[in-house]
N, CA and C atoms as an extended XYZ file, in Angstrom:
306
Properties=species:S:1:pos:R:3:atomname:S:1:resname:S:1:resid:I:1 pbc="F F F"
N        19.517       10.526        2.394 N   UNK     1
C        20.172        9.774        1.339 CA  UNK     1
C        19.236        8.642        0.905 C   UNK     1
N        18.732        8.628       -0.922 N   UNK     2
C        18.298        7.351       -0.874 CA  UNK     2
C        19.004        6.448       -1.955 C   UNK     2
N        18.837        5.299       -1.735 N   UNK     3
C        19.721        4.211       -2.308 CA  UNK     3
C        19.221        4.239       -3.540 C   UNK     3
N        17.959        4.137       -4.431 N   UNK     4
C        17.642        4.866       -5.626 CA  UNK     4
C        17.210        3.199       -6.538 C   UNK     4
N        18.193        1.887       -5.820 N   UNK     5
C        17.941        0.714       -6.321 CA  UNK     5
C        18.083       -0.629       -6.014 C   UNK     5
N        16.936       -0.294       -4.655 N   UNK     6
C        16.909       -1.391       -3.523 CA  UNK     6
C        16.268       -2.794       -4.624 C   UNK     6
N        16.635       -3.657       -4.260 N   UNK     7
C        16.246       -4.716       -4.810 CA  UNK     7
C        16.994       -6.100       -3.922 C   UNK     7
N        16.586       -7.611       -3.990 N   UNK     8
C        17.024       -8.430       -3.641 CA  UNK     8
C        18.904       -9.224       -4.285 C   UNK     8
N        19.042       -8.291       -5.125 N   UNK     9
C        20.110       -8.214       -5.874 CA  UNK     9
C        21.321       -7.454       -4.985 C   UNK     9
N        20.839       -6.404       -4.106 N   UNK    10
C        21.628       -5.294       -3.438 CA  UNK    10
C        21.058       -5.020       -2.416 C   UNK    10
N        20.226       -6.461       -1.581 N   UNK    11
C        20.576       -6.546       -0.060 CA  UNK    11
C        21.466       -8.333        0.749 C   UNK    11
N        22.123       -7.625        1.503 N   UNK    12
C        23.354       -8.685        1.709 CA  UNK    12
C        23.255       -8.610        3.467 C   UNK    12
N        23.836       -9.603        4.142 N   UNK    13
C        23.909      -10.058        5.851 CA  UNK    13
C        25.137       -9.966        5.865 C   UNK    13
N        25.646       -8.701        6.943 N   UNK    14
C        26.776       -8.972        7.628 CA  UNK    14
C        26.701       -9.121        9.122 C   UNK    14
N        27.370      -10.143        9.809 N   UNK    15
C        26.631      -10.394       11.429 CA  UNK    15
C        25.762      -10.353       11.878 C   UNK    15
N        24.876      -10.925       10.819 N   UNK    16
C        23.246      -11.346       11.390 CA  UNK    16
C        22.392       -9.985       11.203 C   UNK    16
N        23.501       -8.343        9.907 N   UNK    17
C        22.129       -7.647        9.940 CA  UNK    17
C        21.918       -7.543        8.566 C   UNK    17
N        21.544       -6.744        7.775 N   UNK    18
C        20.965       -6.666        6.421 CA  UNK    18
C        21.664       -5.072        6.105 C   UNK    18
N        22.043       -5.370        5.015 N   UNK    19
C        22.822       -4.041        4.736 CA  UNK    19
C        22.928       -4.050        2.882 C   UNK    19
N        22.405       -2.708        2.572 N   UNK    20
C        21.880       -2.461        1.306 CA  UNK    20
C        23.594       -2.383        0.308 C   UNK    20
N        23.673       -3.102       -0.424 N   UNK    21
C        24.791       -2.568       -1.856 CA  UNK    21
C        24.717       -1.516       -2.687 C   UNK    21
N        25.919       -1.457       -3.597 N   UNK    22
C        25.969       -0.771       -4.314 CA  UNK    22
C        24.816        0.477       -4.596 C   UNK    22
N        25.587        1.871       -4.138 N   UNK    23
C        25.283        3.136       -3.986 CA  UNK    23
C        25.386        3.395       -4.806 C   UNK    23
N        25.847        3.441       -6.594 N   UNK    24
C        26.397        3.862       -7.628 CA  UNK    24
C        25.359        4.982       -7.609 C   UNK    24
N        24.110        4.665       -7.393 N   UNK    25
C        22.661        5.494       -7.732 CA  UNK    25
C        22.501        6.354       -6.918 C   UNK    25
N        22.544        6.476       -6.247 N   UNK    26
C        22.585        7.245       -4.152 CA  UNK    26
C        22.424        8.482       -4.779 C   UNK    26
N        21.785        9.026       -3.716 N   UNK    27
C        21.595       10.750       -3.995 CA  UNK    27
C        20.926       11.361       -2.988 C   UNK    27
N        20.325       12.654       -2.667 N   UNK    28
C        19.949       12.858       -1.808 CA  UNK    28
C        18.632       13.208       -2.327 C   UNK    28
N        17.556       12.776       -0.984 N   UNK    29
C        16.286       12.512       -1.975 CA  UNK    29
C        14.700       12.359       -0.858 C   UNK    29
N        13.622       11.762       -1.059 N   UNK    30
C        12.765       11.487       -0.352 CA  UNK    30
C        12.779       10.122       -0.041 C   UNK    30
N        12.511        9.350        0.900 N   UNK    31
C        12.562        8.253        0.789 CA  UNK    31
C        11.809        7.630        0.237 C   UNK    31
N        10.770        8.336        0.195 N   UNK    32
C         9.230        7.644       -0.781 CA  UNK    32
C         9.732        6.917       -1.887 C   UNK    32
N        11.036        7.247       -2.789 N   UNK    33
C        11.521        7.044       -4.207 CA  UNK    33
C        11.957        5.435       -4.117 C   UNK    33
N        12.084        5.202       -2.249 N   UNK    34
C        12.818        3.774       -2.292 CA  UNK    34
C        12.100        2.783       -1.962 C   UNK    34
N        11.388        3.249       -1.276 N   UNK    35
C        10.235        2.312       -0.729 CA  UNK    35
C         8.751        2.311       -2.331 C   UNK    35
N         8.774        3.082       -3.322 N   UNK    36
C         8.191        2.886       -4.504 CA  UNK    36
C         8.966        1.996       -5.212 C   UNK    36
N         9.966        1.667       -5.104 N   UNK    37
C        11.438        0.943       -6.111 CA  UNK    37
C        10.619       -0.454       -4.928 C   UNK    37
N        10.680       -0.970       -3.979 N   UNK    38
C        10.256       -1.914       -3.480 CA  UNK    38
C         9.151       -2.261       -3.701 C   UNK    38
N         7.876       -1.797       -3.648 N   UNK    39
C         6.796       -1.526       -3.987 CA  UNK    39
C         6.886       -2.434       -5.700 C   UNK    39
N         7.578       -1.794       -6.617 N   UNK    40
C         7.721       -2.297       -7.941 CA  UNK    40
C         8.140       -3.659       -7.803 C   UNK    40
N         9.010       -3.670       -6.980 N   UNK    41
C        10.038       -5.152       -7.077 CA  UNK    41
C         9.321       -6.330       -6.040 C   UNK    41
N         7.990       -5.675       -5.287 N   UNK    42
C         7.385       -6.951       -4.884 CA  UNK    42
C         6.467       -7.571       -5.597 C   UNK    42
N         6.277       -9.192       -5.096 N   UNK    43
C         6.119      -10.042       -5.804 CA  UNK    43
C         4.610      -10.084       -5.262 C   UNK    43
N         4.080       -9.973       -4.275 N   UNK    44
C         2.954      -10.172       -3.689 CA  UNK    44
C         2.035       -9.685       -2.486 C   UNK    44
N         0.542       -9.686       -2.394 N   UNK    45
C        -0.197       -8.530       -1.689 CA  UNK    45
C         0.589       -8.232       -0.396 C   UNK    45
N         0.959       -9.690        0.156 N   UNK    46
C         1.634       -9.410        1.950 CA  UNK    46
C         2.612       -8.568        1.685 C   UNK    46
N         3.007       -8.859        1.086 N   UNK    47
C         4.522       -7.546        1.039 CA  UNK    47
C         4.550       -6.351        0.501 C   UNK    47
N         3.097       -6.247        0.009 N   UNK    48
C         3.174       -4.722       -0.424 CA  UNK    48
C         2.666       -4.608        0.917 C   UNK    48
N         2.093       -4.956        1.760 N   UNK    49
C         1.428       -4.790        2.984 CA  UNK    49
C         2.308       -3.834        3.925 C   UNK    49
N         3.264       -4.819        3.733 N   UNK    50
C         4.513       -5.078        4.620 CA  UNK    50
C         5.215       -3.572        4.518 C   UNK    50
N         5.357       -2.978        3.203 N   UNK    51
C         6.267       -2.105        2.644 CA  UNK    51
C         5.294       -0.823        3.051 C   UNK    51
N         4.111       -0.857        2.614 N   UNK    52
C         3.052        0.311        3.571 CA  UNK    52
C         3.499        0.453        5.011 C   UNK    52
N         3.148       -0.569        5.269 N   UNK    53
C         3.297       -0.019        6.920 CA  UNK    53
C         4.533       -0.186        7.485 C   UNK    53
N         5.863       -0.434        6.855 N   UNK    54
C         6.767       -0.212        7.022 CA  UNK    54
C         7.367        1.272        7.087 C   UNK    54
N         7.056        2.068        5.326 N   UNK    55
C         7.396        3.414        5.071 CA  UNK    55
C         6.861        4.488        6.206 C   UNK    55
N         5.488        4.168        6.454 N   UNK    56
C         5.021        5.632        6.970 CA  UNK    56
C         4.596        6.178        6.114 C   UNK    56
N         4.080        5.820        4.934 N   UNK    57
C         3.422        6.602        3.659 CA  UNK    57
C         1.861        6.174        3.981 C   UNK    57
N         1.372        7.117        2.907 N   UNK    58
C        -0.472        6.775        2.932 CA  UNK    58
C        -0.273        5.604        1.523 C   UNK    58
N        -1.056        4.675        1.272 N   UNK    59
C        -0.507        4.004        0.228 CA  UNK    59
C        -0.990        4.756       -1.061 C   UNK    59
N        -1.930        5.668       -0.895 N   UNK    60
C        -2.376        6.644       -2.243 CA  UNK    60
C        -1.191        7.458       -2.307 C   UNK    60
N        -0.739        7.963       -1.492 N   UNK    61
C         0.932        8.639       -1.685 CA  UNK    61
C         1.747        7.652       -2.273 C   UNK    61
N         2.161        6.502       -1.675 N   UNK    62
C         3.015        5.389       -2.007 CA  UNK    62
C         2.589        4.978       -3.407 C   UNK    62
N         1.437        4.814       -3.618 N   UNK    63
C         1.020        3.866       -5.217 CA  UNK    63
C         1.556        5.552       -6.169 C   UNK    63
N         1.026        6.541       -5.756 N   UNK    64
C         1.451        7.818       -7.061 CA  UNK    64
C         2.944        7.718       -7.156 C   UNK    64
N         3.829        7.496       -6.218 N   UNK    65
C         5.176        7.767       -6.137 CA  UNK    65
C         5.266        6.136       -7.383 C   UNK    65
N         4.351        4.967       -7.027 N   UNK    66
C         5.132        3.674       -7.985 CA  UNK    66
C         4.893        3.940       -9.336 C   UNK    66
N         3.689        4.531       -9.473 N   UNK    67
C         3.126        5.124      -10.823 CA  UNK    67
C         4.214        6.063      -11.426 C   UNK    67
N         4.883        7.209      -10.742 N   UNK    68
C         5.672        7.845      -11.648 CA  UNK    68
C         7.244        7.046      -11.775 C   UNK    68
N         7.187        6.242      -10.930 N   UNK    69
C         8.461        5.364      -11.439 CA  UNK    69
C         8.189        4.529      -12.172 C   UNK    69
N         7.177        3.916      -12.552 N   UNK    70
C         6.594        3.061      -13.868 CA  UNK    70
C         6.614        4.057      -14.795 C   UNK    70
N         6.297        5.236      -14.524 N   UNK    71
C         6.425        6.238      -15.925 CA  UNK    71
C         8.472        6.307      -16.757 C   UNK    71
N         8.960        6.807      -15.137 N   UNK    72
C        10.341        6.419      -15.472 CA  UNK    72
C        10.750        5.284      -16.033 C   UNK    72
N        10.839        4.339      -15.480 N   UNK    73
C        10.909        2.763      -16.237 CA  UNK    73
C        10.732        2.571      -17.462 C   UNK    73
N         8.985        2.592      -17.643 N   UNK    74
C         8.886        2.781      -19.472 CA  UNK    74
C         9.612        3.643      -19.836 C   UNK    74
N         9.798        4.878      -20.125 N   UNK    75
C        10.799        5.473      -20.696 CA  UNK    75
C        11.954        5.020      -21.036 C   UNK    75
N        12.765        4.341      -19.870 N   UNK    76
C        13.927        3.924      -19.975 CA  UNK    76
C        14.071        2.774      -20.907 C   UNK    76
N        13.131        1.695      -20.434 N   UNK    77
C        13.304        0.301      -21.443 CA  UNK    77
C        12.611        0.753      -23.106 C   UNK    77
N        11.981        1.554      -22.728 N   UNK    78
C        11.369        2.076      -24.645 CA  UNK    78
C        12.382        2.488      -24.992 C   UNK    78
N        13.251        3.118      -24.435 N   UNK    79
C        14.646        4.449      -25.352 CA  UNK    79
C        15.888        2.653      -25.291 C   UNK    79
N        15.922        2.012      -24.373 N   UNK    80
C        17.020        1.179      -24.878 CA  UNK    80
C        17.036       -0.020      -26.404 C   UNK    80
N        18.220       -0.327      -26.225 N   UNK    81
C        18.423       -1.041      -27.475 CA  UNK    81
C        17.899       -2.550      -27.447 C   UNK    81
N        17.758       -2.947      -26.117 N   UNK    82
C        17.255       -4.102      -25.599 CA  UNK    82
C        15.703       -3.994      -24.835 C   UNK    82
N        14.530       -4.215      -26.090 N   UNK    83
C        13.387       -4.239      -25.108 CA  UNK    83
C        12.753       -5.014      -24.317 C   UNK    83
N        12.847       -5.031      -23.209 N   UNK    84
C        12.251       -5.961      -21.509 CA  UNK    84
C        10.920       -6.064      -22.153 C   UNK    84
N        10.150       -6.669      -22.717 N   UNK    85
C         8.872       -6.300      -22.950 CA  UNK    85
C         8.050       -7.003      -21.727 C   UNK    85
N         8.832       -7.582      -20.758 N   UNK    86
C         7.856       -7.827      -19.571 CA  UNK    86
C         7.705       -6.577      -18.385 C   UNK    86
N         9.269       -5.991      -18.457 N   UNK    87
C         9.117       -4.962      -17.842 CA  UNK    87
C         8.286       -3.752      -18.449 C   UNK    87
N         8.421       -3.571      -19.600 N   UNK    88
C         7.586       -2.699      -20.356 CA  UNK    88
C         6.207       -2.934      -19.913 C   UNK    88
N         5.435       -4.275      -19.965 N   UNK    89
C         4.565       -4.295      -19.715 CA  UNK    89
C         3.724       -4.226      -17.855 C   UNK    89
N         4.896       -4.499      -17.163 N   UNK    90
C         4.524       -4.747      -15.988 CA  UNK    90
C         4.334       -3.137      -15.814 C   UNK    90
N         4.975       -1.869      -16.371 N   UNK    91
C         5.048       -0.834      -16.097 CA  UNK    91
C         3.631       -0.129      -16.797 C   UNK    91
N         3.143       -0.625      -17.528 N   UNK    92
C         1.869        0.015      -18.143 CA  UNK    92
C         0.879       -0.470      -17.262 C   UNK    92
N         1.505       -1.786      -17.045 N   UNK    93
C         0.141       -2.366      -16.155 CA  UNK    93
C        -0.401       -1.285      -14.628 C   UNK    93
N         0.852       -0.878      -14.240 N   UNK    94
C         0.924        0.101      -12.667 CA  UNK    94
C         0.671        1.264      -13.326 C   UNK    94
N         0.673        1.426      -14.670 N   UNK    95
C        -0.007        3.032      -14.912 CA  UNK    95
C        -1.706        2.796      -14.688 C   UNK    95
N        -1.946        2.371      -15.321 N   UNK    96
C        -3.176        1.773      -15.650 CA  UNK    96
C        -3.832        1.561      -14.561 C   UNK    96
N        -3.395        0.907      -13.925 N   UNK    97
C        -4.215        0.540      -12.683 CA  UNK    97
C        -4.107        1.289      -11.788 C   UNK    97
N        -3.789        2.770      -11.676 N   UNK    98
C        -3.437        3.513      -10.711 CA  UNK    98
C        -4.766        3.745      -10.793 C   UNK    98
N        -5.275        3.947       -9.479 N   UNK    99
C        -6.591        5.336       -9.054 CA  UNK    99
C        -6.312        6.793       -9.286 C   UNK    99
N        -6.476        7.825      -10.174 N   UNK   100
C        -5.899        8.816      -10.003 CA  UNK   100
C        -7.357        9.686       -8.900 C   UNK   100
N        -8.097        9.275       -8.964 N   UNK   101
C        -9.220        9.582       -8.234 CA  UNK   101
C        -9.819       11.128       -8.140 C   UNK   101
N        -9.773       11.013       -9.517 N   UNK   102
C       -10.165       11.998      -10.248 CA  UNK   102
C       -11.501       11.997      -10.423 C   UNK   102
């Protein structure tokens, strides 16, 4: 099962543990999809650090999985009626800067 939209918005402490919100998104899935959704939503190098060697991913696995959710993303904020143009841009920026290592 992955939560699909981990963020600091939809993690909460009950008795001292950490427990993720709202499932609306939930599905059954790879986990790679959640730990790339974190990956997006961190703010800085230690914590992408953190989120590598947390997952168990290679981070060239981990960065392709953030890359096609930056692909998702743009899509989404280009097709809405309201354009994020920071998110828009933060999402070109992770295309862009991907290694495809080609």
């Amino acid at each position: 099962l992955i939560h699909r939209d981990i963020r600091v918005d939809n993690i909460g402490e009950i008795n001292n543990r950490y427990v993720l919100y709202d499932y609306e998104l939930s599905m059954w899935g790879d986990p790679i999809w959640d730990f790339s959704r974190m990956l997006y939503e961190s703010e800085n190098e230690e914590d992408k650090e953190k989120i590598y060697i947390l997952s168990g991913y290679t981070k060239r696995d981990l960065n392709a999985y953030l890359c096609l959710y930056a692909f998702s993303f743009l899509n989404y904020f280009c097709d809405a009626d309201f354009k994020n143009m920071k998110e828009i841009e933060k999402c070109k920026r992770i295309i862009l800067e991907f290694n495809y290592g080609l």
